[in-house]
N, C-alpha and C positions, 0 to 999 in steps of 0.2 A: 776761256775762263780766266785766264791771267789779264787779258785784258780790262775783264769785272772788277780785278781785286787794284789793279792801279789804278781804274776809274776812281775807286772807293777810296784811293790811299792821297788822292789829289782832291778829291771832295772834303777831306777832311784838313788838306794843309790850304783851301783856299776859303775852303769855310770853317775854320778849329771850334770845335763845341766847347763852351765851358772859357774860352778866352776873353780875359779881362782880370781885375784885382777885384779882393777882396780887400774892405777897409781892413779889419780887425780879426786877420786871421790869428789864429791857435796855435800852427805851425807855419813854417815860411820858409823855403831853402832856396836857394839860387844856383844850379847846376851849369855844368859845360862842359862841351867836349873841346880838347884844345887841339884836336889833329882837326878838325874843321870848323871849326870856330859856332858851335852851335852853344844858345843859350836859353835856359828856360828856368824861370822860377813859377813853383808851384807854390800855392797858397791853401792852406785847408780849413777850413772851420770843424772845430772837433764839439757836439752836444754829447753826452751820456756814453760816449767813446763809440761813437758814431760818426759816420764823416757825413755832415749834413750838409754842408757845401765844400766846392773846390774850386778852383778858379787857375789859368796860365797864364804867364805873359813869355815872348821870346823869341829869336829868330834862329833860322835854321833851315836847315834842306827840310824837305819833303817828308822825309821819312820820319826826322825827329819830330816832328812840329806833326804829323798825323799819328806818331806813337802818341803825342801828350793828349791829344785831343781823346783818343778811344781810352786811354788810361782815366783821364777824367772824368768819362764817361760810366765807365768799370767801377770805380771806387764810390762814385756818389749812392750814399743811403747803405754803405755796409759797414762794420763794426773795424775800428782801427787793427784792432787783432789780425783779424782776416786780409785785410789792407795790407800790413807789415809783412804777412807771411806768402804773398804775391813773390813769383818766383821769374826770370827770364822767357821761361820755357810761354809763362803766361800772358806776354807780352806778347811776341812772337806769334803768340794762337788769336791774338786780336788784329793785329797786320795784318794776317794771311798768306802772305806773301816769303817766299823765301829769302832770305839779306843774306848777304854776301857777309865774310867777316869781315871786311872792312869798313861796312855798314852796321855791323853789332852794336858800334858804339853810340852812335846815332839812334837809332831804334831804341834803345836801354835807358838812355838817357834820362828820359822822364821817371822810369821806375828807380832807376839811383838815385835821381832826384828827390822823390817823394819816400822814400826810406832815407833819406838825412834830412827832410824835413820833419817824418816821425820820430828819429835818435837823436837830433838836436832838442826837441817836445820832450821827448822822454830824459833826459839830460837837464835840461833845464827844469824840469818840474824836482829830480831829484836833486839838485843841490840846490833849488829851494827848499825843501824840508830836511834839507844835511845828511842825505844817505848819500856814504862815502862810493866811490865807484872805483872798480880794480883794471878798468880800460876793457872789460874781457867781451862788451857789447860791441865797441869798435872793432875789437878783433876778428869778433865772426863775423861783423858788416864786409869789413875787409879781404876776408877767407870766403866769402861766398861771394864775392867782386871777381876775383882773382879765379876762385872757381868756375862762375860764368866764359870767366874771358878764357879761361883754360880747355874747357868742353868746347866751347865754337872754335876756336883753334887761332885768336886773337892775339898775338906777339904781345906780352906786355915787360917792360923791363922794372917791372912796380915802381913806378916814380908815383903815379898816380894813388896807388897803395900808400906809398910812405909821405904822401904828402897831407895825404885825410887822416894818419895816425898824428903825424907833427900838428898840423889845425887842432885836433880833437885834444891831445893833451894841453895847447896852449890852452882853450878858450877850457879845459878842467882845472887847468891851475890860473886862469883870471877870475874863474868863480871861487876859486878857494876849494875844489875839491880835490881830493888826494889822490893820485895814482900811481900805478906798479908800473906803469909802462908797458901792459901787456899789449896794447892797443900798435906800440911801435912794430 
C-alpha cells in the first residue's frame, strides 16, 4: 500500500495538475521554505467568493510540489471561506502519506502559501475601502503556523513568525493602514 501512495505522490510532482500562471489572478502570494529551498507561488482567480480558478508555478522536492498539485486540485470550485478555513491536518489527508517532521515544512507549504495569498486579498481589499486593521488577522495567521509546527513536533525558533509579522506591518503601513502591532 505505501508503495500506491508514493506511486501517487511522484505522479503528481512529475505531472503537477493545475501548473502554469494565471494572467490576472485575484490573489498571488509567493511562498518558501528556506531550510530547502522550495518555492511556489500560487495564483487564484476569486468569482462570487469562489475559487473559480488556480493555477502554480515553483520548484521543490517531491513532496512540496505534489502537496501544491492535490491542494489545487482541492480548492478549485469551492467558496474562499471554506478554502481559508482548510487546516494542516487537511493537507496531510490528501498526501496520504506519513511526513516526517522534517518534511512538515515542505508538505505545508502550498497551504501557507494559499492562506497569504487569501490575507494579502483580504488586506488589500480593506485598505482599499480604509477599514483600519488592528494586525489581529496576522496574528492568528501566525498562532496557527506556530501551532501547526508545534503539534507535529517541528523545532521553530519563530524567525519565520516574526518575519511574516515585520512584512505584514510594513506592506500596512505602505498602504497607509493603521496598526497596534498585535500582528508582531
Amino acid at each position: 500500500m505505501d508503495d500506491l501512495y508514493r506511486d501517487y505522490i511522484l505522479e503528481h510532482y512529475r505531472r503537477p495538475h493545475n501548473f502554469g500562471i494565471l494572467e490576472d489572478p485575484d490573489a498571488r502570494f509567493e511562498g518558501a521554505n528556506p531550510l530547502c529551498g522550495d518555492r511556489i507561488t500560487m495564483m487564484l482567480g476569486i468569482r462570487d467568493g469562489v475559487v473559480s480558478e488556480v493555477a502554480f508555478t515553483g520548484r521543490g522536492c517531491a513532496i512540496s510540489q505534489a502537496s501544491a498539485s492535490l491542494l489545487t486540485d482541492e480548492i478549485k470550485g469551492k467558496p474562499v471561506a471554506e478554502v481559508a478555513g482548510l487546516t494542516a491536518d487537511d493537507v496531510l489527508d490528501l498526501l496520504g502519506i506519513e511526513i516526517s517532521p522534517a518534511r512538515l515544512k515542505c508538505a505545508l507549504l502550498s497551504l501557507d502559501t494559499v492562506s497569504h495569498a487569501l490575507a494579502e486579498r483580504t488586506k488589500g481589499a480593506e485598505a482599499a475601502a480604509g477599514v483600519p486593521s488592528d494586525g489581529a488577522a496576522t496574528a492568528a495567521l501566525a498562532e496557527r503556523t506556530k501551532g501547526a509546527e508545534a503539534a507535529a513536533g517541528v523545532p521553530s525558533d519563530g524567525a519565520a513568525t516574526a518575519a511574516l509579522a515585520e512584512r505584514t506591518k510594513g506592506a500596512e503601513a505602505a498602504a497607509g493602514v493603521p496598526s497596534d502591532g498585535a500582528g508582531a
